[in-house]
N, C-alpha and C positions, 0 to 999 in steps of 0.2 A: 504493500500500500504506500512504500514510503518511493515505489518506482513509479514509470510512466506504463501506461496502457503498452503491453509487449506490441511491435504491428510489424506487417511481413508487408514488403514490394508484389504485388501484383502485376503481371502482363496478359493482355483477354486478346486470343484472335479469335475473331470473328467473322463470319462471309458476311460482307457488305450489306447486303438485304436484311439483316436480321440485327444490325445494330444499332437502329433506333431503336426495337421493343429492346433491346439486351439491356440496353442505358434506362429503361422504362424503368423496370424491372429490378435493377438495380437502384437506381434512386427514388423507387418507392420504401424501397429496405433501408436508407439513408443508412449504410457503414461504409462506404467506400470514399476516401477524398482523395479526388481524381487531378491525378497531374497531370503534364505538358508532354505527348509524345515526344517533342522535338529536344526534349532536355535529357528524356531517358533513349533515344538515340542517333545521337546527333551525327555518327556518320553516315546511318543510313539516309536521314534526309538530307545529310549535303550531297549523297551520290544519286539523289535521285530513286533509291532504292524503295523509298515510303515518302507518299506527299500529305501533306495538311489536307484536312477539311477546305473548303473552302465555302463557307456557308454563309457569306455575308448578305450574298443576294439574296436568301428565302428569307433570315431575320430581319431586313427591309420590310419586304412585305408582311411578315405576322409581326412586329414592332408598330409598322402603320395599321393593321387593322384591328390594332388591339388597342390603338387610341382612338382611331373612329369610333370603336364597342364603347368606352369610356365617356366620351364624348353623348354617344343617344343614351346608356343610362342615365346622365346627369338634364340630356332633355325630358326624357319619358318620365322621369322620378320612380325610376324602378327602384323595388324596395327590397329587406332581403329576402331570399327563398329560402323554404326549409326541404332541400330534395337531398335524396342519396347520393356517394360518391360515383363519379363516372366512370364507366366501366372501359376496357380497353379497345374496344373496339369501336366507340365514340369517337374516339381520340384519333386512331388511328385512317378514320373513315372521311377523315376532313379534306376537303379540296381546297384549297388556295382560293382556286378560281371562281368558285362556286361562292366561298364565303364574300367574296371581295364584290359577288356580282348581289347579293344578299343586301348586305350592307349597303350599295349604292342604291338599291330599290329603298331600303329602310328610309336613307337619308332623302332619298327625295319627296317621298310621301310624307316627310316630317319636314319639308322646305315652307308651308306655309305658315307654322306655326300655329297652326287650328288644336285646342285641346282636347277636343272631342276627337279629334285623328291621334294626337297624343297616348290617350287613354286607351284607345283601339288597340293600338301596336301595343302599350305595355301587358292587356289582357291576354291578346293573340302571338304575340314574338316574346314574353317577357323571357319564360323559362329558359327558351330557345337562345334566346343572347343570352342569359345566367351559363348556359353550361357552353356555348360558343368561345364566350371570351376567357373561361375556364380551361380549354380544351385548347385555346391558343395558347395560355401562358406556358401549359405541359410542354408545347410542342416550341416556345420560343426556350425552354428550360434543357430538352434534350439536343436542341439545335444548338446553344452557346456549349453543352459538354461536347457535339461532335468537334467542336473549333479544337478539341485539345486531342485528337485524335489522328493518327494517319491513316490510310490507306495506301493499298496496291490494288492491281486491275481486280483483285476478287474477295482482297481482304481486309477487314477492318483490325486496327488494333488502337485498343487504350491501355494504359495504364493510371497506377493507385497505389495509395498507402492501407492496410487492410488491417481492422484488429485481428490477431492472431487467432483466437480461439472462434472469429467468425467464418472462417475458412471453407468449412463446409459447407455452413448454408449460401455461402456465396456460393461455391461451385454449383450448387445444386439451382440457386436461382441464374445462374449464365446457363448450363445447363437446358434447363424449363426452356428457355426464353430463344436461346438459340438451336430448340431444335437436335441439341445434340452434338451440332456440328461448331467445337472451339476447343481451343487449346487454351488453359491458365497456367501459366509457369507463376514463378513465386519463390522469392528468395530472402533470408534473417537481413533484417539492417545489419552492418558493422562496418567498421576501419577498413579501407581498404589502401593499400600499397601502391604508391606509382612514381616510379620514377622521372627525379625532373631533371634539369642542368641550369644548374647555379654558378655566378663569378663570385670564387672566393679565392684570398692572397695565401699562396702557399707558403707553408713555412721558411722551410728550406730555401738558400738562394742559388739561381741557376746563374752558367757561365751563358754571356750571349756574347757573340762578334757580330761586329759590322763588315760585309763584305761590302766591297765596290767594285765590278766589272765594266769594264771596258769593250765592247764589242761594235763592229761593224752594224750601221741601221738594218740593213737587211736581216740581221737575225733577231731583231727585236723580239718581234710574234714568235718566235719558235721558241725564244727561252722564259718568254711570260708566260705561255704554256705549260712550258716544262718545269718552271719552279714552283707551278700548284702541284707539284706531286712532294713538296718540299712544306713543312709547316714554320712560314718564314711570314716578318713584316715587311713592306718597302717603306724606306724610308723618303720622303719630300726632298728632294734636289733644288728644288726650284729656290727656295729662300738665300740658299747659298752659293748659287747660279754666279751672283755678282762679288761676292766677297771672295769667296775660296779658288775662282775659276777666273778672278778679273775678266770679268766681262767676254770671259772666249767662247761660252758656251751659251744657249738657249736652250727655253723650254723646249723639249719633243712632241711636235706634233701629235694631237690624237688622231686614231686610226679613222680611216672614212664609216669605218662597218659601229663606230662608238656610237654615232648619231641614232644608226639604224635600228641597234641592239635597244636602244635608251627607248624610241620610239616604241618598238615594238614590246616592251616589257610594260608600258604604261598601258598601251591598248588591249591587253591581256590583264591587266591588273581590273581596270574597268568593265570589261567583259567578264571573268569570272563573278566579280561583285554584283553585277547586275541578273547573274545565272545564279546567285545565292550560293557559290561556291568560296572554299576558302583557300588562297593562297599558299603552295609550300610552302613551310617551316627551315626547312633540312638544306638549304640552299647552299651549293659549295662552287669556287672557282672548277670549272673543266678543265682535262688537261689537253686537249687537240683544239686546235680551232673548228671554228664553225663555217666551211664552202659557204662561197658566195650562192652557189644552186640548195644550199639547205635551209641557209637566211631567206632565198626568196620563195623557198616552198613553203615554210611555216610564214609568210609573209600572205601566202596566195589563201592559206588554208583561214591564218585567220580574219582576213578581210571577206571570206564569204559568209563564216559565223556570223561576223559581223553585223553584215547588209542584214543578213535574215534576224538579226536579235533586236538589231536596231529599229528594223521595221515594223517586229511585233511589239517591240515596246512603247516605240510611238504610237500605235496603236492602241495599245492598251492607256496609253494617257489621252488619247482624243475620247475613247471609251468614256475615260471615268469624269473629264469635265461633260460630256454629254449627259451624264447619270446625274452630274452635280445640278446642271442646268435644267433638267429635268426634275428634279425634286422641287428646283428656286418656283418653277413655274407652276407646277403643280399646285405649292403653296398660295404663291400668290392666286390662282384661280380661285381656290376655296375663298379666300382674303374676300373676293370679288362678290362673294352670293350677299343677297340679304333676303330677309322673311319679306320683304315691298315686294322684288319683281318677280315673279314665279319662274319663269319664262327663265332668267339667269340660271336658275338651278341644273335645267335640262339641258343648256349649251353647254354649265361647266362640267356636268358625268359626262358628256360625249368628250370634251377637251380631256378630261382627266383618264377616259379610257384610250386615247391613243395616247397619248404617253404613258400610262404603265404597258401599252400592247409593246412599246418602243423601248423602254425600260427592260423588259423581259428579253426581249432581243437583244437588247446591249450583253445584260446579261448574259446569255448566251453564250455572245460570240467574245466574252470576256474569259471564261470557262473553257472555252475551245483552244483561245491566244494563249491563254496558261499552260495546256492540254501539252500545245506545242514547243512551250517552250524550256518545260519538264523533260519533254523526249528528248530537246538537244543538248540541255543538262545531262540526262542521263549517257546518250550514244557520245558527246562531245567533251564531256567533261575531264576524266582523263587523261585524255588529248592533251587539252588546254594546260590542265596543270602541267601534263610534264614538258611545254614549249615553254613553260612558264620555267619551271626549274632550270630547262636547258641553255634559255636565253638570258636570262639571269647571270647565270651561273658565267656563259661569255662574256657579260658584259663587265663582270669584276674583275676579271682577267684583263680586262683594253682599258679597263680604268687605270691600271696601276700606269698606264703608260705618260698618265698626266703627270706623274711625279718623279718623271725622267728628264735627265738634259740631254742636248747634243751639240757636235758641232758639225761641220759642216757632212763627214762623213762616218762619224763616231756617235756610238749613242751611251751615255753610261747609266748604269740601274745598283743602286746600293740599297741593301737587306741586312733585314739583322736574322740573324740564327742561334742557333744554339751549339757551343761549343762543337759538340759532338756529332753533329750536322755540317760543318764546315766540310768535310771531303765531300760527302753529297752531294753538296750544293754545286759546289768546282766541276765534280760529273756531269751533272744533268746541263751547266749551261758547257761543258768542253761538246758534250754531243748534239746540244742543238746548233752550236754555233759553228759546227764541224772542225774545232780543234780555235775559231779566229776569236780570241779572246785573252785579256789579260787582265790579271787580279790582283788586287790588295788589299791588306787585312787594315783596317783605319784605326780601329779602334786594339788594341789589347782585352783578351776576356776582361769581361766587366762579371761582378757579382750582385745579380740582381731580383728584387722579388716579381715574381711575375702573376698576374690573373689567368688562370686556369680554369675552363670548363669542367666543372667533377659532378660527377653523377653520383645524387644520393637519391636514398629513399623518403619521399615527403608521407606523412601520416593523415592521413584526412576522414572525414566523416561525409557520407550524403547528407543530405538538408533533411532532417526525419519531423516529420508535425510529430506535435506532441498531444494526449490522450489521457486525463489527469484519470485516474482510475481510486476512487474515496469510496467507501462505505456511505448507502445514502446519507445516513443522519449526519456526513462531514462534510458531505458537497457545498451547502452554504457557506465555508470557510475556505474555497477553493475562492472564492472573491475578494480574499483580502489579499491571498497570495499574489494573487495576479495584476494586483493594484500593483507591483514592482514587476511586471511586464510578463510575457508568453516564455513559461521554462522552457529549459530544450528535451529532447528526448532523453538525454545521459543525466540528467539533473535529479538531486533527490528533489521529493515533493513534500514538503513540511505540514500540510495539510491536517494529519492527525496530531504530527504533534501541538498544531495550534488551535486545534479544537479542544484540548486539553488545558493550553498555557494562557489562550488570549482572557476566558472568562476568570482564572484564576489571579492575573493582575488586575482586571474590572474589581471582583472582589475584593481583594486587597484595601484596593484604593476608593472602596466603596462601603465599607462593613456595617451594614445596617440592615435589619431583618423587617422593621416596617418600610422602608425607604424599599429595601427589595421586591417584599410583597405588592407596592403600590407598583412599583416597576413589572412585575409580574402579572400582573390582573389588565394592567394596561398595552402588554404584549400579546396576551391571548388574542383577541379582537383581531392584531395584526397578524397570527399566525392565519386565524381560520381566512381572511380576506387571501393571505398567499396560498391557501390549500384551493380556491376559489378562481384562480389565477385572476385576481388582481393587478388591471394593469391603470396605474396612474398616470402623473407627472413626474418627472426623472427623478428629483427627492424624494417625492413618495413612494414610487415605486423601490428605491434603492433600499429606505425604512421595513415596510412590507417584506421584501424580498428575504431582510435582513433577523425578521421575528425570531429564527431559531436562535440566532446567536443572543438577540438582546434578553431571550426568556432564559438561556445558559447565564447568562451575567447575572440575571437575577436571581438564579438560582445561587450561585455565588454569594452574591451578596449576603441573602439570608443565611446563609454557612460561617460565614467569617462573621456576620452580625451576631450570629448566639456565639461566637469564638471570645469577641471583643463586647460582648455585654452592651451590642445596643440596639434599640426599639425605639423610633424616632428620638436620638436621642441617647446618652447613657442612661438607663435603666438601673441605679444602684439601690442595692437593697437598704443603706442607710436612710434611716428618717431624714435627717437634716436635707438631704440631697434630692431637690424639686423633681419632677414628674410629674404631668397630667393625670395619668394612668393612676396616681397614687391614691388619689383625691379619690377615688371607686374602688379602692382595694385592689387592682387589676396587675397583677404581674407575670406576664405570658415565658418569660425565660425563668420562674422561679418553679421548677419540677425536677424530680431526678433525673427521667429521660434526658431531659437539654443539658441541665448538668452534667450528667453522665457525656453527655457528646460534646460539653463544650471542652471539659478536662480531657477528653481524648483529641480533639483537635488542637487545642494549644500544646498536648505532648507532642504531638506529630510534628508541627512547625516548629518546634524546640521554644515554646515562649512559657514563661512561668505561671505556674498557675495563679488565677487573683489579677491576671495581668488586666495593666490600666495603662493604655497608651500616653494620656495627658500626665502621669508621672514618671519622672526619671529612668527607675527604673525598665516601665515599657518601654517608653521611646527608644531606649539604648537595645533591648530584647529587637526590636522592631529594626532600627536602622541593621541592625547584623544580620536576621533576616534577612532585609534587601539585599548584602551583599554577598551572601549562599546564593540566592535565586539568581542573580547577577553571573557567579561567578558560572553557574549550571549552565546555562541558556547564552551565555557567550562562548563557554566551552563546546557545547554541542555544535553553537556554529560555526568555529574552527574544525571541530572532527566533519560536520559535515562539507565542508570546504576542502578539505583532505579529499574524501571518497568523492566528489563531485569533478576536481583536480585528475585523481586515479584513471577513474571510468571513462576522459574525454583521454589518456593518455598524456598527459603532459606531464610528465613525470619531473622533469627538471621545475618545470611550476610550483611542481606541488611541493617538493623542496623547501625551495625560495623565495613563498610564498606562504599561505597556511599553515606548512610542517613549521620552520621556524617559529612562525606567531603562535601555533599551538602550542609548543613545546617552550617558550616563552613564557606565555600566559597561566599555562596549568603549572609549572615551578612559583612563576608569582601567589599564584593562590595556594599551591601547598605554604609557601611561607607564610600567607593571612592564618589559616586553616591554625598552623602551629602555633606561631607567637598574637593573635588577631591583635590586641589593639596593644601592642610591646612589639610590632613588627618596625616603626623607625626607629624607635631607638635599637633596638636590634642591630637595622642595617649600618647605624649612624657609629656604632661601636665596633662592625665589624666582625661581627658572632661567623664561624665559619658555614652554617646552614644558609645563610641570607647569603654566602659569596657563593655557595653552590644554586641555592634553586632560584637567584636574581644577578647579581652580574654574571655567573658563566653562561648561560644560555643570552644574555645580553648582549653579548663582547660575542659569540662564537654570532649568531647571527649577525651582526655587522661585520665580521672577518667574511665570513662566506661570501657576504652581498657585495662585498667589497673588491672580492677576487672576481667575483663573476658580472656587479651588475657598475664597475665602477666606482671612484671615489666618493663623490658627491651623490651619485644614485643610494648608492648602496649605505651611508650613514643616512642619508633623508627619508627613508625607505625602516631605515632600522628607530628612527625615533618616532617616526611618524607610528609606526605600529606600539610602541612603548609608550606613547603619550594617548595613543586612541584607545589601550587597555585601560589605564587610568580612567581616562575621559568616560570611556561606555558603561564602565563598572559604578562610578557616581551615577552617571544617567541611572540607574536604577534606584538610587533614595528620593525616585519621586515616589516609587511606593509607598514608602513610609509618608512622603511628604502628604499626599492626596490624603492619606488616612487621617493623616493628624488635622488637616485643614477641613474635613469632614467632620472627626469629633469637636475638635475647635468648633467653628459654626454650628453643630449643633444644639452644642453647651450654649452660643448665644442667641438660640430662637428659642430655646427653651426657658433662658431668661426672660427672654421677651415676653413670653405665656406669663411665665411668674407674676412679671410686673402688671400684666395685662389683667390676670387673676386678681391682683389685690387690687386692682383699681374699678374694676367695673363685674368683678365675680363672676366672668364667663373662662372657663380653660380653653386649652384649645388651635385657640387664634394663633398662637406663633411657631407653635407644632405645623400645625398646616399651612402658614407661610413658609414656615422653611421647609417641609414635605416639596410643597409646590418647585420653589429654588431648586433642593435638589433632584429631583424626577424630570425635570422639564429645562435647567441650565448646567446644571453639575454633571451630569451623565457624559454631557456635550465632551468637555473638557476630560474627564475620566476616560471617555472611547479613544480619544482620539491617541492620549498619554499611552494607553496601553496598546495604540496602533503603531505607534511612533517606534516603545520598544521593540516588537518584532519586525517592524521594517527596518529602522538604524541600527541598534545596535545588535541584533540577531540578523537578521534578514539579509543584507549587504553582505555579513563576512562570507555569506557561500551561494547568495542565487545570482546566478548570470544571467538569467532570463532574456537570450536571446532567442528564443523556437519561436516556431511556425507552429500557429494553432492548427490542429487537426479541424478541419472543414468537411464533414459529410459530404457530397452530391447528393439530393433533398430534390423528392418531385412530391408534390402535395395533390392529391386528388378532391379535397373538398370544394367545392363550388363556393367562388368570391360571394363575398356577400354586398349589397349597396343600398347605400342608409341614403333617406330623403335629405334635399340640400334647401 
């Protein structure tokens, strides 16, 4: 309980025909939350292999006729229906075209704005629109899940996040629903492994030499080539062209094929992108040149992609302003009716049905243009990428040539290399240059550190929703939790334990058994309204929502009030000591039972018997209390910071984070625990306990953070957590404080009575002003105090609350309802 809902990845194929009822079907059952095909598998739709839905055009149209439905119940003043849910064959029996020809008959016959035609249609069409615009929304709900869907020529596939233990009956409703014919794979969340390539400075320093060769222009190209077989930089000549060279030497020409390569690398870059393809990665200089007959074949090949991509794409944008243009006028037409000229109405259905007739057409032939340009994705694609890799690849190679000089018949090319690479290097260009070249070493080995591509393994997590799984009677306190944002899947869920703690500092901070009671009598009311499903205004609703918890606090309340002897009020049994209640003989905590439980609860909290918070003695009982439940409830949330740290892997985090401050904090508090209020002079003298369980865990945590997270990190890091244990562990004597500010006040409204009693002989009065006060302003302040601690000083040390809510896919079959306006 203290984990997330266990839930398994799902993947549904489907034959295409069968995957709107499959989605039916499913989102009637509301456990599946449906992801994005294209995220769970991204290569196959960059290859074309699985395309998206493309259902924007049908959501147009059932989006428009679902506001037109909207639009005549608020003419007709259709009211609600009480009919049964709709069955599936309703649903699935709907025409478009049929509805859309329905509706324009509706709206005309309601063009005059006669009520007695009004009243007709609602008597004759009412049900019929009840379960019409019902039976759209189904169908706009399974049309927006197909968008997260692919296909192939025969097959549908979605995927999902699934609760685990639902597994079965989902199969069984894919199953039903498809007929039989689907495959479910399905596989556990976890860490998965993938290697990446990161620039990190190697330790060690390598030898590098600077060559500089000398060679004939003629061999230029043959050993630019040739020294991609070589893992070498060139170095830029050009800056030192005029200093080192007095002016004998110029830049070297770039080659004529530099332009061409450069050209044609951009026009493949914009081509692929426009084909929804992705660029190779893995791009390396080639070692051969590129014939001028293979530059202008891949030249010929992709300028005919080209014409044809560029064609259908223009197309497809003259399409979509036609559609756009089409909707503006459409608008305006309707803009155009009015209930005066009748006559208006019947031109603008004819206007308005050639442009959806033209509409549907665009559509179409929008569908088709995509159709086609899938297929040259698919047959072309390939292709592309590797002209892409290829010409690239030459083009970095003719690039180096910009960072060459020459003179008139001399070109020279200087590299750096690696020690142990220098005879290589001398081979590869003695053979392209057929022996005509001459070398010199410039530089002497240098020792230097270099960036090196190294391949590690990176740890990672999918993006899992998260699935709070409570005991019903805890789910109410699943709202406070989330007041500090969406856990993730790995995260503990504190749920139970603060269905436990939150009403227990309420009490506290609230010890009063009639103050409870009234709080109690006055929560009932809000439970039954929340059993009722009560829906208000956002405060009211939040109240309502909240009954279970505020009838727990009351409960509380009245526990700790027979703990602490009070009944609006301290209730003491000495005469001297006022009470309303006295004045009738009336003393509700004066029996053994309560007796018996009140000595058994004050042993339990460790407070003495007799105990009286407004004397010395309590108060002191009292503030050390606070700092036991202090030290409990911040500890817990360091261990749960630990196993939260664990379970995502972050194991050096967990370290250097948590473990330290755990191991920190619980030494500090064994030291409280031993010497409690002789712990400074303790440490101030030096005792050798206070240098074990307070500076050595102090000093050893800033050593560590200091070797690993820096100087300045790692001391600011180590006080900041020594100064916020202090800090968090005070924040806890507001406990005591609320209680004591509670008894306080209401020793002085019972003064009030007092005086109010001997002045005019009524009791009463200031019992129930201050009743009032606290049930209806004090609670306010008391929720919030005990909100505060499990959010600050509990809550922070261990929720990360970065997840993704678990979202069902939800198809609702009841029939909208529509209230008179």
């Amino acid at each position: 309980m203290l984990t997330m809902t266990p839930l398994i990845k799902v993947k549904v194929y489907v034959l295409k025909d069968h995957l709107a009822k499959v989605l039916f079907h499913v989102g009637k059952e509301g456990f599946l939350h449906l992801t994005d095909v294209k995220e769970d598998f991204p290569e196959e739709v960059a290859k074309g292999i699985l395309r998206p839905f493309d259902v924007s055009s049908i959501l147009y149209r059932i989006s428009s006729l679902i506001s037109k439905l909207e639009k005549l119940v608020s003419t007709i003043k259709l009211p609600s229906y009480s009919l049964e849910s709709l069955a599936e064959e309703e649903i699935f029996s709907i025409s478009l075209l049929d509805s859309e020809a329905y509706v324009d008959a509706l709206e005309r016959s309601l063009v005059t704005g006669d009520e007695l035609i009004a009243e007709r249609v609602k008597k004759e069409h009412g049900e019929k629109i009840s379960k019409l615009i019902t039976s759209l929304k189904v169908l706009e709900t399974i049309e927006s899940a197909k968008a997260k869907a692919a296909e192939t020529a025969a097959v549908a596939v979605f995927t999902g996040w699934l609760p685990k233990t639902l597994l079965k009956s989902f199969v069984k409703v894919v199953e039903k629903a498809s007929y039989g014919c689907h495959v479910v794979k399905y596989e556990e969340p976890e860490f998965h492994e993938k290697t990446h390539l990161f620039e990190k400075p190697e330790e060690e320093k390598h030898e590098v030499v600077n060559l500089r060769f000398y060679v004939p222009k003629e061999y230029v190209e043959n050993i630019l080539y040739a020294l991609s077989k070589l893992e070498h930089s060139v170095i830029d000549l050009r800056s030192l062209s005029y200093a080192e060279f007095e002016d004998k030497v110029k830049p070297l020409e770039p080659s004529p094929n530099l332009f061409r390569l450069s050209s044609l690398s951009s026009r493949l870059d914009v081509l692929l992108s426009m084909l929804g393809l992705r660029p190779p990665q893995d791009v390396k200089p080639i070692s051969e040149p590129l014939l001028d007959e293979r530059i202008n074949e891949i030249d010929s090949i992709v300028s005919s992609i080209e014409k044809e991509v560029f064609s259908l794409s223009s197309r497809l944008e003259s399409i979509k302003k036609s559609m756009d243009t089409a909707s503006r006028l459409e608008s305006d037409v309707s803009a155009l009716v009015t209930p005066q000229i009748q006559l208006a109405e019947v031109i603008a259905q004819d206007i308005k049905g050639t442009i959806r007739s033209m509409v549907l057409q665009l559509s179409d032939e929008s569908a088709k243009i995509h159709a086609l340009l899938d297929e040259i994705k698919r047959e072309k694609g390939d292709q592309l990428i590797e002209f892409k890799r290829l010409i690239e690849g030459a083009r970095m190679v003719e690039e180096k040539r910009l960072k060459m000089v020459a003179t008139d018949n001399m070109a020279i090319i200087q590299i750096s290399v690696a020690k142990e690479d220098v005879e290589k290097a001398k081979l590869l260009v003695k053979e392209a240059s057929s022996n005509n070249f001459a070398c010199i070493e410039v530089s002497r080995p240098i020792k230097v550190k270099v960036k090196k591509e190294t391949a590690i393994k990176a740890v990672h997590e999918i993006k899992i929703p998260s699935l709070m799984r409570n005991p019903k009677w805890a789910r109410v306190y699943e709202g406070l939790v989330k007041g500090l944002g969406t856990l993730n899947y790995k995260e503990i869920d504190p749920t139970i334990i603060w269905f436990f703690t939150f009403p227990i500092f309420f009490g506290l901070m609230f010890p009063d058994v009639g103050h409870g009671l009234v709080l109690l009598i006055l929560s009932i009311p809000l439970y039954y309204l929340k059993k009722k499903g009560y829906r208000g205004g956002e405060l009211t609703n939040y109240i309502v929502q909240g009954a279970p918890v505020i009838i727990a606090c009351a409960i509380t309340s009245i526990i700790f009030g027979i703990a602490f002897g009070e009944f609006f009020g301290k209730l003491d049994p000495h005469p001297e000591h006022y009470h309303p209640l006295k004045l009738f003989n009336f003393d509700p905590l004066n029996s053994d039972p309560l007796a018996t439980l009140r000595a058994t609860i004050l042993s339990a909290l460790g407070l003495p018997q007799g105990f009286d918070m407004l004397e010395a003695e309590g108060a002191k009982a009292l503030i050390k209390l606070s700092i036991y439940i202090a030290i409990f409830h911040i500890t817990l949330g360091l261990v749960f910071s630990v196993i939260n740290r664990v379970r995502l892997r972050e194991y050096k985090e967990t370290i250097m984070g948590p473990g330290l401050w755990l191991w920190l904090y619980a030494s500090v508090a064994t030291a409280f625990i031993i010497y409690r209020g002789r712990l400074v002079s303790a440490v101030l003298e030096g005792y050798l306990d206070t240098i074990i369980f307070i500076w050595m865990p102090f000093i050893a945590m800033m050593i560590i953070r200091i070797i690993f997270m820096g100087l300045l990190d790692g001391i600011s890091e180590s006080l900041d957590n020594f100064i916020a244990s202090l800090s968090n562990t005070i924040s806890y004597a507001r406990l005591f404080a609320f209680a004591l500010v509670h008894a306080v006040l209401s020793h002085v409204f019972l003064s009030i009575d007092e005086g109010l009693y001997a002045m005019i002989g009524v009791p009463f009065i200031g019992a129930i002003a201050g009743t009032i006060f606290f049930v209806f302003f004090e609670i306010i302040f008391v929720f919030f105090q005990a909100l505060r601690l499990h959010w600050v000083e509990h809550g922070t040390k261990f929720l990360i609350a970065d997840g993704t809510p678990f979202q069902p896919f939800t198809i609702s079959l009841s029939l909208s309802s529509f209230s008179r306006e």
